[in-house]
N, C-alpha and C positions, 0 to 999 in steps of 0.2 A: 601380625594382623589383629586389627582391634575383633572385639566381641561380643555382639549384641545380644539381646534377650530374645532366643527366635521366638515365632507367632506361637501363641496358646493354641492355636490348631495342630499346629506341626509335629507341637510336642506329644498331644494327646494323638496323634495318627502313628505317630512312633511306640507310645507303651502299647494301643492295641496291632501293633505287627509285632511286637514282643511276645506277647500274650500270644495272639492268633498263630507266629508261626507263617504266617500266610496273608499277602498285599489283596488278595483277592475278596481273604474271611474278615480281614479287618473293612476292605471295604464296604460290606454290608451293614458293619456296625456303626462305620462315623459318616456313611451315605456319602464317598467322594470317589471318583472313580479311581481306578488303579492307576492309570498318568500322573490320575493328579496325587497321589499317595507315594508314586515311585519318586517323583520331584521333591516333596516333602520330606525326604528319608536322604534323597541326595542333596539338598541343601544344607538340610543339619550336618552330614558326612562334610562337606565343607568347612561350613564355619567354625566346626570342633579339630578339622587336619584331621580324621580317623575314618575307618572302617566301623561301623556300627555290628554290619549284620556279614553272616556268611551266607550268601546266595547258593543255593542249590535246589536239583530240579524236584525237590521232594517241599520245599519251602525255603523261608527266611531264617536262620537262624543265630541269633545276639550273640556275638563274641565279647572278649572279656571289655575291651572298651564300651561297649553298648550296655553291660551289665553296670557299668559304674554308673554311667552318667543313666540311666533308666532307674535306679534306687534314688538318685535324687532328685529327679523329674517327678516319681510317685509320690516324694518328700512332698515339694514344690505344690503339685494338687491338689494335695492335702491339708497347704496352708490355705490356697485362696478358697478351698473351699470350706474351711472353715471360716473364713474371712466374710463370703456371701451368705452364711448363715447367719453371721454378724449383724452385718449390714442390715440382713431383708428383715432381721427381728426390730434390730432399733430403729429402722425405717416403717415399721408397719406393713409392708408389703406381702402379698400373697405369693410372690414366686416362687419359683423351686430353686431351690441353689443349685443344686445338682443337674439341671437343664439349663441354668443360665451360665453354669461352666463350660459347656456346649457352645454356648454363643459366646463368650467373651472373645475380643483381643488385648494381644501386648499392646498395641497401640492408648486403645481403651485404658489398662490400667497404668502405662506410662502417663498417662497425662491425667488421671487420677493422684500420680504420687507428685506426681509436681507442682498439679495447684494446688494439695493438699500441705505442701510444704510450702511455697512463696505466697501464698495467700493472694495470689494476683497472677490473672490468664496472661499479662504482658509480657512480667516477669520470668513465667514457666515457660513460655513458649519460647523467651530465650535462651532459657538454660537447657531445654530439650534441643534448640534447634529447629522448630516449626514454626511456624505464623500462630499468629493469636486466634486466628480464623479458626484455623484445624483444627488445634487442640482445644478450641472452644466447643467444636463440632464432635471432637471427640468424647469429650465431661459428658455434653446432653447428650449423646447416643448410649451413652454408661448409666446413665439416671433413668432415661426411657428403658433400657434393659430391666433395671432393677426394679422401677418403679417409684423409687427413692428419691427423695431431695438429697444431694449432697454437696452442694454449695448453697450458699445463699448473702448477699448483697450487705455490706454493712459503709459505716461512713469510713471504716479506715481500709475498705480492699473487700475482700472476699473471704469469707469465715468457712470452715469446714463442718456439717454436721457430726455426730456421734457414729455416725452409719458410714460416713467418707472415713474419719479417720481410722475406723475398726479392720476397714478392705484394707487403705493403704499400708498400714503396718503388714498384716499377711500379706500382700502384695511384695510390701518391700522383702520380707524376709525369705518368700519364697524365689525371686528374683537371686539374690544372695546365694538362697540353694542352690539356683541352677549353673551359677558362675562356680561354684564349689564342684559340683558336676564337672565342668571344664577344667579347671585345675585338678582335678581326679586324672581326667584323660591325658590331659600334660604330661602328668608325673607319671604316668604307667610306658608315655610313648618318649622318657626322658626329657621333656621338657619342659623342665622346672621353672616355672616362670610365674606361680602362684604368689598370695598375695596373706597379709594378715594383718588386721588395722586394729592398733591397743592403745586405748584411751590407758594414758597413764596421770598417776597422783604423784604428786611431789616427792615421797619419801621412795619411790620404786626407781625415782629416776636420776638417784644419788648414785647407788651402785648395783642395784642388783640389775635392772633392765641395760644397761650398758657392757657388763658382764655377758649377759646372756646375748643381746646381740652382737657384739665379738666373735663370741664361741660360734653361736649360732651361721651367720655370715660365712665362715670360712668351711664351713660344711655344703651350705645351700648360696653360694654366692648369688645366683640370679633370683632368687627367689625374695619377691619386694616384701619389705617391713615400713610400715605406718603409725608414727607414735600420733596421737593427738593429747595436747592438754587440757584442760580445762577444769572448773569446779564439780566436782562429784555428783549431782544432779542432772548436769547437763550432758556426762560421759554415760551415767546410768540410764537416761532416755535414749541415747544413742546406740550403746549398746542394745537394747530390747526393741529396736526402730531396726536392725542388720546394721547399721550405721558401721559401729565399730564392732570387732570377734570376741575378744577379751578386754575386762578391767581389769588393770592393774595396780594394787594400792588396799589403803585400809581397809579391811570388813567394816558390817556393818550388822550388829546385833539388833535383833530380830531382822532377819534377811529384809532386804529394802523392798522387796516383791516376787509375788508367787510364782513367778516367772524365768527367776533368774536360780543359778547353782552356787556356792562360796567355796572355795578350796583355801585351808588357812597353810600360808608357807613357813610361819613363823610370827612370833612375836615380839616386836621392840620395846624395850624398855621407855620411857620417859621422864625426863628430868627438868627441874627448873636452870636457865642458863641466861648470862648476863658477860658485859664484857670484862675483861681479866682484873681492871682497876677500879669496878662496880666497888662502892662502898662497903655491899655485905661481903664483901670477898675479904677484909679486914675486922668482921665483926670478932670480940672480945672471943674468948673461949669456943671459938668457932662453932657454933650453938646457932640456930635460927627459928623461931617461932612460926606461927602464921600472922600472929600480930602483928610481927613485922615488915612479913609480906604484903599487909595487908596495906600495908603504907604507900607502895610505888605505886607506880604506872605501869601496863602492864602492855602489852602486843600480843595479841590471842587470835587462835583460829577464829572462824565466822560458828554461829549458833547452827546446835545442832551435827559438827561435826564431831568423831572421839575424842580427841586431844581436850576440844572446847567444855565438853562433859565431864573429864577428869579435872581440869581446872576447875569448873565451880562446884564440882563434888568436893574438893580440898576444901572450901569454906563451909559449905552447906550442910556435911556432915558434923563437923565444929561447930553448927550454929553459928554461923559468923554470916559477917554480910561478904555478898563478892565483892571486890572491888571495881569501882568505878570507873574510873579513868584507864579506857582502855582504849585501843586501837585495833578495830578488826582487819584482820587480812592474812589470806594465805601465801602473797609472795614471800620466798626464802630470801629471794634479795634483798625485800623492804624489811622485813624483820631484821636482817644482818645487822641493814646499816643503823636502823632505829636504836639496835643494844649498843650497836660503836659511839653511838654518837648523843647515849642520856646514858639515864639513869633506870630506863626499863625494863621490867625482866618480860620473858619468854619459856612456857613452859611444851616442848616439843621431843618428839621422839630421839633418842640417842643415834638410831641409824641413818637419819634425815641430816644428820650436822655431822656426821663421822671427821669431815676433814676438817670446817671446822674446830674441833675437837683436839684432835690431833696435835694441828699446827698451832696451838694455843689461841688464835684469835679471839674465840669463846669458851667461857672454862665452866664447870656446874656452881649450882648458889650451893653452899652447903645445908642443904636442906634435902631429907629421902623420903621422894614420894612413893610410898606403900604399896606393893601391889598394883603400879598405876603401869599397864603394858598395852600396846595397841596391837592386833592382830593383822597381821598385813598378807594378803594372798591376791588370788583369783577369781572374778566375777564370769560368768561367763551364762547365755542363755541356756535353758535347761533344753531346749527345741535342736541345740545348734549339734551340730555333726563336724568334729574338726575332721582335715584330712590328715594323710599318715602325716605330712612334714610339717602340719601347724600344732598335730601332737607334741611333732620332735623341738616345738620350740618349744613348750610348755613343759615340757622334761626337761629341757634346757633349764628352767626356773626354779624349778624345783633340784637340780644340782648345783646351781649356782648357791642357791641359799643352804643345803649341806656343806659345800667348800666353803662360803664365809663361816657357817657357823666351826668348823673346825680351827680356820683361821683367831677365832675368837679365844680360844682356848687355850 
């Protein structure tokens, strides 16, 4: 059974019968009557497959499933209303945050993260599922709440204010909490059916992340894994968005943002590499300068990445100029085939090309770059709360990378 984001009423009528103890004492505090409080408690028991509370004639009292998923519901509060503090500051508004948590809905901020993402009520309305009507209906009853602009009209679609985009992140992330909440309840009621979405970098998804999901898999079979790829910028907003749980791939010194955590699993060597028949692979006295690196053509990460950093520190430290004639890109495939087929070199990490390597296709220039290691681990937000089994993959990760490292030896 799919699983939606119940209503921000329901949830907040759930921690105070937590709290209270009592449908009756909580009643007084969120002003809904007891029907409607007992509804709200059996819907959630629903949608989660659990027993929340143990009923008895002295009160309501939370059992160990309702203890889970209520630590992340308080999680979850916590973000949007930090989120509304956001907002009503860089809107100017006079609100209270803490009274317009009161009044929010899911609805409200569902269609908040939608137009704030497609940039366009059409577009969101079909990726939600509603009419453009609705969730049009829905944005301006979120602004009149707040007081806030948080859209506004451009020639290419719909632009999001500072104040839209500041909820929608807490929005997204606290959302994210409360599906962790659910997968809590899963796995306590055997039903392993959680979820972990890892934006991975190139060199993690030579050996070590295929490793680990092996190992991983045949422990938690049902339990779903989600690689995404992309450029490192674009996994690092996604991760700090809930988007994705974990990065995985190179560090990034001085952390990328105050936001996020680094766990380093290890460090890769790097090396200059060209194909077997490359020229300098013959050079006299097998001896290689920079000067005479300095001559090719070369295929380099994109600017701003580490590899790309230690490349032009090789010249710069030398007083040299960098070289010119390059070709940015991070595909492993384009790079292959660029060495197979000139005279290019490539300077990339030793555990990105292992096979490579190996199988002789690609052999090192003989040339030793110094001290030149890239630190490759764990990204992950400093906010986020893994469960016990998205731990167990990450421990996964960190075994995996002890067993190669011994295999090395």
């Amino acid at each position: 059974m799919s699983f939606e984001i119940p209503n921000i009423r329901h949830l907040r009528v759930f921690l105070e019968v937590v709290q209270c103890k009592s449908i009756s004492k909580a009643s007084e505090k969120v002003f809904l009557s007891q029907p409607a409080i007992t509804q709200a408690i059996a819907k959630l028991e629903v949608s989660l497959g659990t027993v929340l509370f143990q009923r008895r004639s002295d009160g309501m009292f939370v059992v160990e499933s309702g203890e889970l998923f209520a630590l992340r519901v308080r999680r979850a509060m916590d973000m949007i209303l930090a989120g509304l503090k956001g907002a009503v500051r860089l809107g100017g508004s006079k609100a209270q945050p803490s009274h317009l948590l009161q009044q929010l809905t899911t609805t409200q901020l569902r269609a908040l993260i939608a137009v704030t993402e497609a940039h366009n009520f059409s577009i969101a309305g079909r990726n939600l599922g509603i009419s453009q009507s609705s969730l049009h209906r829905a944005a301006r009853e979120l602004e009149g709440l707040l007081a806030v602009v948080l859209f506004e009209k451009t020639s290419t679609g719909i632009s999001s204010t500072k104040a839209a985009q500041a909820l929608s992140k807490s929005c997204k992330l606290a959302f994210s909490e409360i599906v962790q909440g659910r997968d809590e309840v899963d796995a306590l009621h055997n039903r392993e059916v959680g979820q972990l979405v890892i934006g991975s970098m190139p060199l993690a998804r030579t050996s070590l992340l295929p490793k680990t999901i092996i190992s991983f898999s045949e422990k938690y079979p049902d339990f779903r894994l989600k690689v995404n790829d992309g450029p490192y910028d674009d996994l690092l907003y996604h991760l700090r968005h809930g988007d994705i749980d974990i990065l995985l791939g190179a560090l990034r010194f001085p952390a990328p943002a105050d936001d996020v955590l680094q766990e380093e699993l290890f460090s890769s060597p790097v090396a200059i590499v060209a194909r077997p028949d490359h020229p300098l692979m013959t050079t006299a006295g097998g001896k290689i300068d920079l000067n005479t690196l300095q001559q090719y053509p070369w295929v380099v990460p994109h600017k701003g990445t580490p590899t790309r950093i230690i490349f032009e520190s090789l010249f710069s430290e030398a007083n040299m100029e960098v070289p010119s004639r390059l070709v940015e890109s991070g595909s492993q495939i384009l790079i292959r085939s660029l060495l197979m087929g000139s005279d290019r070199l490539t300077i990339i990490s030793e555990h990105q090309i292992q096979h490579e390597l190996s199988s002789g296709v690609i052999k090192p220039v003989p040339y030793d770059v110094v001290q030149a290691y890239r630190p490759i681990g764990v990204t992950v937000r400093k906010s986020w709360r893994p469960t016990n089994t998205q731990l167990s993959f990450i421990e996964g990760l960190r075994i995996s990378d002890r067993l190669s490292d011994l295999g090395d030896q």
